[in-house]
N, C-alpha and C positions, 0 to 999 in steps of 0.2 A: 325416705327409704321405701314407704309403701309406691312412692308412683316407680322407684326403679322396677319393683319388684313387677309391677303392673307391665310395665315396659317391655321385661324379660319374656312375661309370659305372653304376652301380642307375638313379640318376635318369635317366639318358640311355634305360636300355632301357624301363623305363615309360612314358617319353615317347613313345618311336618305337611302342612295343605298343598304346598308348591310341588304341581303335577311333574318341574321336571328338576325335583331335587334329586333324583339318581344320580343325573347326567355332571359329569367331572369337570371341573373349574375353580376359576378363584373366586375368594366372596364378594370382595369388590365387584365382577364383571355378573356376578349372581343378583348384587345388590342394585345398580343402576346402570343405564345404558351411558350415562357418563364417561364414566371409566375408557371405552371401547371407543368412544368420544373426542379423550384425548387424545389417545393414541391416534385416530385420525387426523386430530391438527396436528400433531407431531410429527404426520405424515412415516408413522411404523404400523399402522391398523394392518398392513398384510404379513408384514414379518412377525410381528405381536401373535396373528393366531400360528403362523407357521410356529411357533416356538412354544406356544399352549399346545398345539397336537406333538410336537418330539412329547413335552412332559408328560401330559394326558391322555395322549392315544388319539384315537379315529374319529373319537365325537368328545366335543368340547361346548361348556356350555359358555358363549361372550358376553352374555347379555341375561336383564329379567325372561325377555322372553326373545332369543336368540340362540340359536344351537349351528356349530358347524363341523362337518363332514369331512372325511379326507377318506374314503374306503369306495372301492366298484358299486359293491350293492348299494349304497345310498343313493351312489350319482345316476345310478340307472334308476330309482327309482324316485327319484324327486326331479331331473331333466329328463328322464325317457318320453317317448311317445303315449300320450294318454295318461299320464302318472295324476295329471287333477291337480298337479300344482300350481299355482300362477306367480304372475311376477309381482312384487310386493309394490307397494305404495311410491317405494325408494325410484323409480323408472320414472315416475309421474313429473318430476322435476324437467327431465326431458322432454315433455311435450310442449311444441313448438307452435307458436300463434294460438295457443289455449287448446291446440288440436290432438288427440292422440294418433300415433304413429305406427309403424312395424313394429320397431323398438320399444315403445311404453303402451301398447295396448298387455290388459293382464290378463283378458281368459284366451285361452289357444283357439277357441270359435272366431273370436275377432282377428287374430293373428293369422289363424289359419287362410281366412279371408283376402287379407292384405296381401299375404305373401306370393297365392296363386297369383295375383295380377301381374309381380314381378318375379317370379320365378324365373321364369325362360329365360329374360336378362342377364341374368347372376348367372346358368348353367355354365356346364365345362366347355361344351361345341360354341357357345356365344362367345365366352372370354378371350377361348382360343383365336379364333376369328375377329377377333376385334382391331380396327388398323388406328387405336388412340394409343398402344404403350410406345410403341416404339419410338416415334418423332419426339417424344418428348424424352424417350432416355438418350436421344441423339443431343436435345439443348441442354439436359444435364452436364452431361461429357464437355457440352460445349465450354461451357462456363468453368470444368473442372482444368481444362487445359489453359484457362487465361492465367492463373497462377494458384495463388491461395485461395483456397474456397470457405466461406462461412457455410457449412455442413448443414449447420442447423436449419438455418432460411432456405437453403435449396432444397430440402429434402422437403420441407413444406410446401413450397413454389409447385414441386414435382408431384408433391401428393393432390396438392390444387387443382393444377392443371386438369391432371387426369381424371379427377374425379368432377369435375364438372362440364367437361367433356365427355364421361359417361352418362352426364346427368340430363344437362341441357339440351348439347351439340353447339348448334350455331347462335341458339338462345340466351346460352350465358358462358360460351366456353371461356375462361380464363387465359389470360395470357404470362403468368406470375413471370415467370423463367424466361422470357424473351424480353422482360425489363417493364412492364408496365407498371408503375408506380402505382396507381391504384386498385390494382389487383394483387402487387403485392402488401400494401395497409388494409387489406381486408381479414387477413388473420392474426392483425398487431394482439386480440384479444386473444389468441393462441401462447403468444408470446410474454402476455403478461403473468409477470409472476404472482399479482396477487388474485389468476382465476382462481386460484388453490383454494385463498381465504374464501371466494364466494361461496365456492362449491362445498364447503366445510357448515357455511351457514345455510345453503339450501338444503341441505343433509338434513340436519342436528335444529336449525331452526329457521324453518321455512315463512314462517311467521313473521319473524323478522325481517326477513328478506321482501316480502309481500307489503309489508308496513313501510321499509323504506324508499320501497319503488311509487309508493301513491303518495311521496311525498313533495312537496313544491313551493318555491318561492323562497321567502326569510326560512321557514321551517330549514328545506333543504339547505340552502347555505350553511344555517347554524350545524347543523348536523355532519355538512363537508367538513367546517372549521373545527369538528369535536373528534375529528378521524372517526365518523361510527359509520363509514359504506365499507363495506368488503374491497369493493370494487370501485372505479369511478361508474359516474350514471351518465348513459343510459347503459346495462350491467351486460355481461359476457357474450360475445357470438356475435353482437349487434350487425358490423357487415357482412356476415355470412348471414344471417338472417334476411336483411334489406335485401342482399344479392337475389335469393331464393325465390324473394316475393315479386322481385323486378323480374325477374328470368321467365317466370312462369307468366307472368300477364304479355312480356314480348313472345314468350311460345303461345300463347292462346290468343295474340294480336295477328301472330302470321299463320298460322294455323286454315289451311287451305283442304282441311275434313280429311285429310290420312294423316295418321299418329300412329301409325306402325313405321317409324323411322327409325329404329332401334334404341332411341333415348329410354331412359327412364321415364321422363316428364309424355314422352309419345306413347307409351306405354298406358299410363298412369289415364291419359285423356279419352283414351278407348274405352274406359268405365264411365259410369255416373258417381263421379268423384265433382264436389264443390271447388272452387279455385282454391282455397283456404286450406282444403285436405290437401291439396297434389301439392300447395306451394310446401305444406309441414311436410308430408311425406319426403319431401326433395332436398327439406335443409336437413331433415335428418340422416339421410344418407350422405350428406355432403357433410357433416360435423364427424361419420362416423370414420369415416374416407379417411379422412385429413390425418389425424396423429395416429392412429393406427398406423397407417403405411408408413408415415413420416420418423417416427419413431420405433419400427423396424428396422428401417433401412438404417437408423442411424447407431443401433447395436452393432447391427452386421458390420455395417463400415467399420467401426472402435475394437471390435472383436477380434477381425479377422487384422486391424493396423497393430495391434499388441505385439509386442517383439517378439513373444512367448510363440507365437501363431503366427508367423511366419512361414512353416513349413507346411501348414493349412492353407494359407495362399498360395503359393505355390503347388502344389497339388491339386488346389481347385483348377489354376490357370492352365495346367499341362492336361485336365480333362477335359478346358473347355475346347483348347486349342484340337485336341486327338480328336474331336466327335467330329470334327468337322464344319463346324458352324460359322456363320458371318460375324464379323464383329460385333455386331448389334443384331443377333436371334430376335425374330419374332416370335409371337409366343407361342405360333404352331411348331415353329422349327424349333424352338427349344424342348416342345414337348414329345416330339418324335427323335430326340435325343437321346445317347446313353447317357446319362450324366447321373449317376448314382451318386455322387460324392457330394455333387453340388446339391441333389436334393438332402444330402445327410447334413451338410452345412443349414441347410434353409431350418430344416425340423428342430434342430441343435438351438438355435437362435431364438426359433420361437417357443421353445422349451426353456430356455431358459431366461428370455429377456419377453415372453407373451406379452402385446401392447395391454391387454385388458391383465393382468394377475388377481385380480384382487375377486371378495366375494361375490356369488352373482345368485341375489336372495330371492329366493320361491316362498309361498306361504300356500296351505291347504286348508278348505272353508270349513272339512271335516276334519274330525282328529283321524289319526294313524299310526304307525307304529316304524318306527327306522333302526337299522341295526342292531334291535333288538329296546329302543328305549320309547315310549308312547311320548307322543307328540300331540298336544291339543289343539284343536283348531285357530290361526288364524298367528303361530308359535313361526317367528321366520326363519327358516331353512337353507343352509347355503351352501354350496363350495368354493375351495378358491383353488386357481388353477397354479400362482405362486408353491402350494403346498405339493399338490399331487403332481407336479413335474420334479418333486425335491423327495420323493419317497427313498429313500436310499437300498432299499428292500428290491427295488425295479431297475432305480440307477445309479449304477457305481457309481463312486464320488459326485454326486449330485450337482456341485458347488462347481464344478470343471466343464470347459470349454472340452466337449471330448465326440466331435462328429463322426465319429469313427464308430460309434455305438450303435449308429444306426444302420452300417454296410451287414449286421450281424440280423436283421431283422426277424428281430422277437418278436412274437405277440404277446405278449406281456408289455412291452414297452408302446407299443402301441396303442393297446385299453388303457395304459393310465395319461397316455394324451391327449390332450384338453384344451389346445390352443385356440379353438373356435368354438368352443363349449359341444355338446351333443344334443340330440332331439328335435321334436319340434321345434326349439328357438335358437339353434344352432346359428351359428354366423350366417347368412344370406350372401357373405362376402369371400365367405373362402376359398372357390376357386381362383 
């Protein structure tokens, strides 16, 4: 009896000590990061918080030491310019050949860094001008007119292409979509359904993941025969990895001292960058390329094929035909377009099917204070963009296919868009 009692009163002083007992949640997700654990293998971790803020409002506590956000002032003030946040430990998984990246470097000094190199790249006058989309939405088409199409693999083939094409040039452009067998088993680890499981165990226990990969010989076999890899070994991205590290020694093999060729990689050689940096720098842009694109397109296509939305199709096709445009726009001529509708489809899409939804975790080295609740140093911080495009407050029936909401251009509806995050570490990709 006395050790209950002993029990009780531990738990009680934790409770009262715990800097963010304010903050509204359940006990469970208060008590261990567990909880928020499963629910990511159960793969509902982003609907899970969407459904903790309907109950609890704008700040939700998920975790011992995890809080998340759904309100303007937070997101300006944990993603704005200078807010001192950085990106949590959780990005580190991403670093490629041990190297950090655009993507997983955490303080904005190093990012900031990074990014000048490749800015000009990514701009709007660059993309515009760029003559890699269209030949490849020409082999799309191609493929789509031979009969049935597997949506899935093309829309990857197409995101491949082009994005290594942006990447390499002639160094490692892919040829997925004109039938090259081996460019297209380079993203079979795209396709596997158990990357889920890995990236559930590089998450939650990285450890593990780290222990199984230094494993070898009888060990490893026994270990295959016990089903205990996530993944088969050697584990996720592999050919897109090899690709990246091949690409870059054949660009730095031809490489005749001008690397302003508009590549990434040409870009990237004009610094004092190691081959090791530019080859990470390169597969990361080349992993982030790939299902982002791929899995837009492949809402839109399912979205706009629903019977429901048909009359959406149709209305797209009679503005694209009335602008005046070639069957296949380039991207200058699609942008010197009226095409209001077709931009309200695009927003719609990534409002509501965004390739990233889920949370995207900041941590501050000092403590602070968020919408009103003190936050301690090193306490991880997030939004999810699943949530704040589902505000019902901003958009009517949230849950509905409704493009038509954007020919009314609010501002309001605007600021709570979030399909490339904001800030400093805003997509690099969104134009």
């Amino acid at each position: 009896m006395l050790q209950w009692i002993a029990l009780a009163i531990l738990l009680s002083i934790c409770y009262f000590r715990d800097p963010l007992r304010p903050i509204p949640g359940p006990i469970l997700y208060r008590l261990t990061k567990w909880r928020l654990a499963l629910d990511d293998y159960r793969a509902s971790r982003t609907r899970t918080i969407h459904k903790l803020h309907a109950k609890y409002g704008p700040v939700v506590r998920i975790g011992p030491s995890e809080v998340s956000f759904a309100s303007l002032s937070a997101l300006r003030q944990i993603y704005g310019a200078g807010s001192g946040f950085e990106r949590s430990a959780f990005y580190s998984m991403f670093d490629v050949y041990g190297r950090r990246n655009l993507f997983t470097f955490a303080s904005a000094e190093d990012h900031g860094r990074r990014k000048k190199m490749l800015h000009h790249a990514y701009s709007k006058s660059a993309i515009l001008n760029t003559l890699i989309v269209t030949p490849q939405v020409e082999r799309f088409l191609q493929l789509a007119q031979k009969g049935v199409l597997d949506v899935y693999s093309a829309s990857l083939f197409y995101s491949l292409d082009n994005i290594t094409e942006f990447l390499y040039g002639g160094a490692g452009a892919t040829h997925a979509l004109s039938g090259d067998v081996n460019d297209q088993k380079m993203i079979d680890d795209q396709r596997d359904p158990a990357r889920r499981r890995l990236t559930w165990f590089s998450t939650h226990a990285r450890w593990y993941v780290k222990w199984l990969s230094r494993q070898t010989g009888p060990i490893q076999s026994a270990l295959e025969m016990l089903g205990m890899y996530p993944q088969r070994k050697p584990f996720v991205y592999t050919g897109i990895r090899e690709h990246a590290l091949k690409s870059a020694s054949t660009y730095k093999g031809a490489d005749d001292g001008n690397s302003s060729d508009g590549t990434i990689i040409g870009r990237l050689n004009m610094y004092e960058l190691d081959s090791l940096d530019i080859a990470s720098e390169c597969a990361d842009h080349f992993l982030a390329g790939i299902n982002t694109t791929s899995d837009t397109l492949l809402f839109l296509f399912w979205i706009l094929s629903r019977p429901e939305n048909v009359a959406h199709q149709e209305k797209l096709i009679e503005e694209l035909r009335s602008a005046g445009l070639p069957s296949i726009p380039t991207p200058k001529e699609l942008n010197s377009a009226h095409t209001p509708y077709f931009e309200a489809i695009i927003h719609e899409t990534l409002r509501l099917y965004a390739p990233l939804p889920a949370s995207e975790p900041r941590v501050h080295r000092q403590d602070t204070e968020i919408d009103g609740y003190y936050i301690p140093a090193g306490t991880v911080v997030s939004s999810q963009v699943y949530t704040l495009h589902r505000n019902p407050d901003v958009f009517e029936d949230p849950d509905s296919f409704i493009p038509e909401r954007w020919l009314k251009n609010d501002p309001e509806m605007k600021r709570w868009w979030w399909a490339f995050s904001s800030g400093g570490r805003m997509c690099i990709g969104e134009q």
